[in-house]
NUMI-770746 format. One record per residue (C-alpha): residue in one letter; x negated, y negated, z negated. Coordinates in pm, 1 decimal, decimal comma. Each point is the difference from the previous one (the first is absolute). Layout:
NUMI-770746
REC rest        X        Y        Z
REC    A        X        Y        Z
...
end
This chain:
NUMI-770746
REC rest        X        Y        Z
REC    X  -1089,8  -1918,5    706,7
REC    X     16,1    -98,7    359,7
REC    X    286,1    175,2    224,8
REC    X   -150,4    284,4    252,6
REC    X   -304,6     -3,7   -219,7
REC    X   -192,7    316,7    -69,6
REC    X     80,1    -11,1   -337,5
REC    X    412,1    -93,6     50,8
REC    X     18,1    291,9    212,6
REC    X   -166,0    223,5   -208,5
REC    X    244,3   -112,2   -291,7
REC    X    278,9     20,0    217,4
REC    X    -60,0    370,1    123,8
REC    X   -106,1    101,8   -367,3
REC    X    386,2   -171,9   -134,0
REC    X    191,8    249,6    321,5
REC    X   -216,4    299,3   -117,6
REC    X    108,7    -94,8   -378,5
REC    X    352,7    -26,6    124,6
REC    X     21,7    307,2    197,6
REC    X   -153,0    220,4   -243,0
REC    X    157,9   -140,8   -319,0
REC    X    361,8    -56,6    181,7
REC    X    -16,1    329,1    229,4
REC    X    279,7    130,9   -171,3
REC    X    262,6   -282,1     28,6
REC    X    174,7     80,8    260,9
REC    X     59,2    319,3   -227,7
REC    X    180,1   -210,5   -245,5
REC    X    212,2   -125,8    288,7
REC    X     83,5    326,0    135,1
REC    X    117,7    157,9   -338,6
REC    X    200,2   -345,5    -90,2
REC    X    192,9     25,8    369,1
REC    X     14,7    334,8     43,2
REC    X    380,5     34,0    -78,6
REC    X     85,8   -286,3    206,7
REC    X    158,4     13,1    333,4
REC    X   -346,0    -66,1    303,9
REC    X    109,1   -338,0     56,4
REC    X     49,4    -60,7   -307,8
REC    X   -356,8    133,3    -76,5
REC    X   -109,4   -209,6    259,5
REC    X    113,2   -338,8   -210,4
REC    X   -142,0    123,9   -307,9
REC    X   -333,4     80,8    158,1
REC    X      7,7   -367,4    136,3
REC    X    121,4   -173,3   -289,6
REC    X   -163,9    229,4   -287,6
REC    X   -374,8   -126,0    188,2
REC    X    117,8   -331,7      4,3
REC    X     75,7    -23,2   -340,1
REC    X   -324,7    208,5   -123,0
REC    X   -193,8   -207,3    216,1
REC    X     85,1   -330,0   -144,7
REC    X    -48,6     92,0   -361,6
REC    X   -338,2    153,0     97,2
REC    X   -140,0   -284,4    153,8
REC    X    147,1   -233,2   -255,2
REC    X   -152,0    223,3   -276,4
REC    X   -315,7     67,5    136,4
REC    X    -40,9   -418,5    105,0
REC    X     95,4     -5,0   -396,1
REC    X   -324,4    210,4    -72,7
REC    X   -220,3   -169,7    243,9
REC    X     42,4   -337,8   -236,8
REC    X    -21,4    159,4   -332,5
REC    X   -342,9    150,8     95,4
REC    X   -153,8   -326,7    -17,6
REC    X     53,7     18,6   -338,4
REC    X   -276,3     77,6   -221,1
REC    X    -69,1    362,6    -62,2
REC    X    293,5    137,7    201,5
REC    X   -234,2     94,2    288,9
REC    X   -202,0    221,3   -211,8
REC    X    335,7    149,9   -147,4
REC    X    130,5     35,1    371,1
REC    X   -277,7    193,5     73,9
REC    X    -35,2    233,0   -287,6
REC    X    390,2     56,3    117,8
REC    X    -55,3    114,0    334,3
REC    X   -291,6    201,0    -93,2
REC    X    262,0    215,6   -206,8
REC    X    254,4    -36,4    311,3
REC    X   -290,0    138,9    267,7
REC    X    -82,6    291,3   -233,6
REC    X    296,9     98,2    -26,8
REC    X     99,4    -96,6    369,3
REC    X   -264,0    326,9     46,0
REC    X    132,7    246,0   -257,2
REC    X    375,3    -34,1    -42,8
REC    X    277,8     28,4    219,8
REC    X    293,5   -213,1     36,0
REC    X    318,3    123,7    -81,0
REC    X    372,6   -140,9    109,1
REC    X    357,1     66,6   -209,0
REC    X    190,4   -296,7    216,9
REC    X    339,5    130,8    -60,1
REC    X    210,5    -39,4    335,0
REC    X    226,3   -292,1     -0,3
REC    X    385,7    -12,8    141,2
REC    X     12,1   -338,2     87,2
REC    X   -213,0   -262,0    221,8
REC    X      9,4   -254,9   -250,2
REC    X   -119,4    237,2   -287,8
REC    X   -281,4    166,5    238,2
REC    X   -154,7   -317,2     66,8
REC    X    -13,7    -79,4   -361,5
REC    X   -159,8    367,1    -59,5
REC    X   -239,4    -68,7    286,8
REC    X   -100,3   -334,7   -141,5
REC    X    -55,4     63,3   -365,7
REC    X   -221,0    316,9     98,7
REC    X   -219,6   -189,7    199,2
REC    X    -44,5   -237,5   -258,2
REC    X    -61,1    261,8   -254,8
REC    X   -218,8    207,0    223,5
REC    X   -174,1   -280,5    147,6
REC    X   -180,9   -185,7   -286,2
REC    X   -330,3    225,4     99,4
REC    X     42,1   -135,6    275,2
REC    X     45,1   -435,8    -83,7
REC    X   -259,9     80,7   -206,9
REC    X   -233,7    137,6    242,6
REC    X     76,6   -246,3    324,0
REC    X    -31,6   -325,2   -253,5
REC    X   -330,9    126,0    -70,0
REC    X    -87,8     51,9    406,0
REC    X    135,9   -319,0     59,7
REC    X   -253,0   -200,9   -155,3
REC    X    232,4   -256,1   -109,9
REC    X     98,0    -37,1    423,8
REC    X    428,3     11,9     34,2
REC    X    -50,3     36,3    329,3
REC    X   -172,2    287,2    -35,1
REC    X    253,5    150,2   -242,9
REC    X    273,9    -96,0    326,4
REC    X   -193,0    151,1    264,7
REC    X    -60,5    322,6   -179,8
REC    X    354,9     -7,4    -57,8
REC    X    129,1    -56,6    361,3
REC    X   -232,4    227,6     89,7
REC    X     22,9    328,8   -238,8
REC    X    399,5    -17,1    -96,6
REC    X    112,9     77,3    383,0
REC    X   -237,9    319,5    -29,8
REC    X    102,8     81,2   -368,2
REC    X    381,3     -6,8     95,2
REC    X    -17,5    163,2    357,4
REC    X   -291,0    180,3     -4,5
REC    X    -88,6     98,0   -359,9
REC    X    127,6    433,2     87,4
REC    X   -266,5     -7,2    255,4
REC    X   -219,6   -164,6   -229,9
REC    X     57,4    241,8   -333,9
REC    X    -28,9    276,5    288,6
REC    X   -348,8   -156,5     99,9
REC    X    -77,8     -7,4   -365,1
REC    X    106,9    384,4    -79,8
REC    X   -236,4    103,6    357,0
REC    X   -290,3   -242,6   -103,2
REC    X    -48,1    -12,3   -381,1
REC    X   -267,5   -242,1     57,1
REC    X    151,2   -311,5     66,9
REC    X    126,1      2,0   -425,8
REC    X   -334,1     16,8    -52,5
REC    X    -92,7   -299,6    260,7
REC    X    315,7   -152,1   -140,6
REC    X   -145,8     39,6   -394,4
REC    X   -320,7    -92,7    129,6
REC    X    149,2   -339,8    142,9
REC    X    202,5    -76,9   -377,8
REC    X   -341,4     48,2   -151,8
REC    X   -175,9   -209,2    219,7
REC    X    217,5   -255,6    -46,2
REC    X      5,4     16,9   -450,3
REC    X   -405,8      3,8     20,1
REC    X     75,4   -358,4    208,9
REC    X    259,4   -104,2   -238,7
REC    X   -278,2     68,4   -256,7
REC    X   -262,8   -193,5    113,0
REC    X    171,2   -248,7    129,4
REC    X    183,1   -103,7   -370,7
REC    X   -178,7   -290,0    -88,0
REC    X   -175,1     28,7   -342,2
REC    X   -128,7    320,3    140,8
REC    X   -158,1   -136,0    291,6
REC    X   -349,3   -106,8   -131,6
REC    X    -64,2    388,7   -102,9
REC    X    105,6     52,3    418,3
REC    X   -249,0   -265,1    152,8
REC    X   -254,0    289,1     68,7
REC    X    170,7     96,2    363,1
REC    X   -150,8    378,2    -70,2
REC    X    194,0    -22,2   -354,2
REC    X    259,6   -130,7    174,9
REC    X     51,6    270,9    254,1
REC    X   -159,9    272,6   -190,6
REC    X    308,9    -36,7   -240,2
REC    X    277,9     11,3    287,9
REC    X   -221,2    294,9    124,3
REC    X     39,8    196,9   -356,8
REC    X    350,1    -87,7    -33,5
REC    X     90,2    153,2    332,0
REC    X   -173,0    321,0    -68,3
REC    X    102,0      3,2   -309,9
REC    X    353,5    -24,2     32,2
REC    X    -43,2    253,4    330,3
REC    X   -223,1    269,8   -138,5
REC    X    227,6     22,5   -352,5
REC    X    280,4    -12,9    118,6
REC    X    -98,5    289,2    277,7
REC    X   -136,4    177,2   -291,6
REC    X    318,5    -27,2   -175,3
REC    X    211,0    106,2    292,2
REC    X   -180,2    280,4     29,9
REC    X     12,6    103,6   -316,5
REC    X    377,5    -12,2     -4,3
REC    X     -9,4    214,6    343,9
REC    X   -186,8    259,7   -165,1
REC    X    227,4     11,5   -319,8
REC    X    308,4     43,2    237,8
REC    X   -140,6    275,6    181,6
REC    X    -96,1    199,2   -300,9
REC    X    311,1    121,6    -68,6
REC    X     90,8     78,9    328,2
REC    X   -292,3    207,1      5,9
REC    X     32,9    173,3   -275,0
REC    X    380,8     94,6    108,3
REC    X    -89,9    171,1    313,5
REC    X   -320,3    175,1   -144,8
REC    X    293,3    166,8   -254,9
REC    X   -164,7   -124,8   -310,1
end
């Protein structure tokens, strides 16, 4: 796709919002691996923990950009993130980093989390990408400064505006149904544009409107008890 083109911006802005939303809580990780360090200590780790992350992301997701030109694996992708934007909308992350004593063995912490926690994530860029590395670069030079130095005021943006989980489910979604049609044995039942975008249509309000359903559910289940505690019962 050409550079500055409608649709390389659009795929570049949908890989940040994937990155934000999926990667939100990294700088988590960090904190609990440095937190016994000494600040400028902390300060190295932060520097050289993203580093590290960074470059086995990119090499990772570049990894998955080329083995979705195989056969089939686009379809697979996207039945993959369909599961990962569901339950981007109805669980919550949790973090057991234990606090590390030494720079050396926070780094390694930092690093091996991010890999862990991040394969969503590969998945989900690769698939934005479109088979573009530069796009998979640019999202990264662009949403890992924000991740690692502003990622508390983004999970505090989150918490105050619930909504942008749901844009950022929404956006995973979007981008399975166009991992879908776009697989290549599947594209002469896609030819029909109003198939074609009736589909990434259903997906998206699929994925949204279950998994809001299930949320709430699971809100109404926790406050049951609670309810029934105070009314003495």
């Amino acid at each position: 796709m050409d550079f500055l083109s409608t649709e390389f911006l659009s795929a570049l802005l949908s890989i940040v919002i994937i990155d934000l939303v999926l990667a939100g809580d990294n700088a988590i990780v960090i904190g609990l691996a440095a937190r016994n360090l000494k600040k400028e200590q902390q300060k190295k780790v932060i520097i050289w923990g993203t580093v590290g992350a960074v470059v086995i992301r990119a090499v990772a997701t570049m990894a998955v950009v080329w083995l979705l030109k195989v056969p089939g694996l686009l379809l697979a992708g996207g039945l993959i993130l369909i599961y990962i934007a569901y339950k981007l909308m109805v669980e919550e992350k949790d973090h057991d980093i234990k606090a590390q004593d030494s720079i050396l063995a926070a780094i390694r912490t930092i690093i091996i989390a991010d890999a862990v926690m991040g394969l969503d994530n590969v998945l989900a860029v690769a698939g934005a990408a479109h088979g573009d590395f530069l796009l998979v670069v640019l999202g990264l030079l662009i949403s890992v400064p924000i991740v690692v130095w502003g990622s508390t005021l983004f999970l505090k943006l989150i918490d105050k505006f619930p909504f942008i989980i749901t844009i950022g489910a929404a956006i995973l979604a979007w981008t399975a149904a166009k991992m879908i049609v776009g697989e290549p044995f599947l594209k002469e039942y896609f030819s029909n544009p109003v198939i074609k975008y009736g589909f990434e249509i259903i997906i998206i309000a699929a994925v949204v409107l279950i998994g809001w359903l299930k949320k709430r559910s699971a809100s109404r289940k926790k406050a049951e008890p609670a309810n029934q505690s105070e009314s003495g019962v």
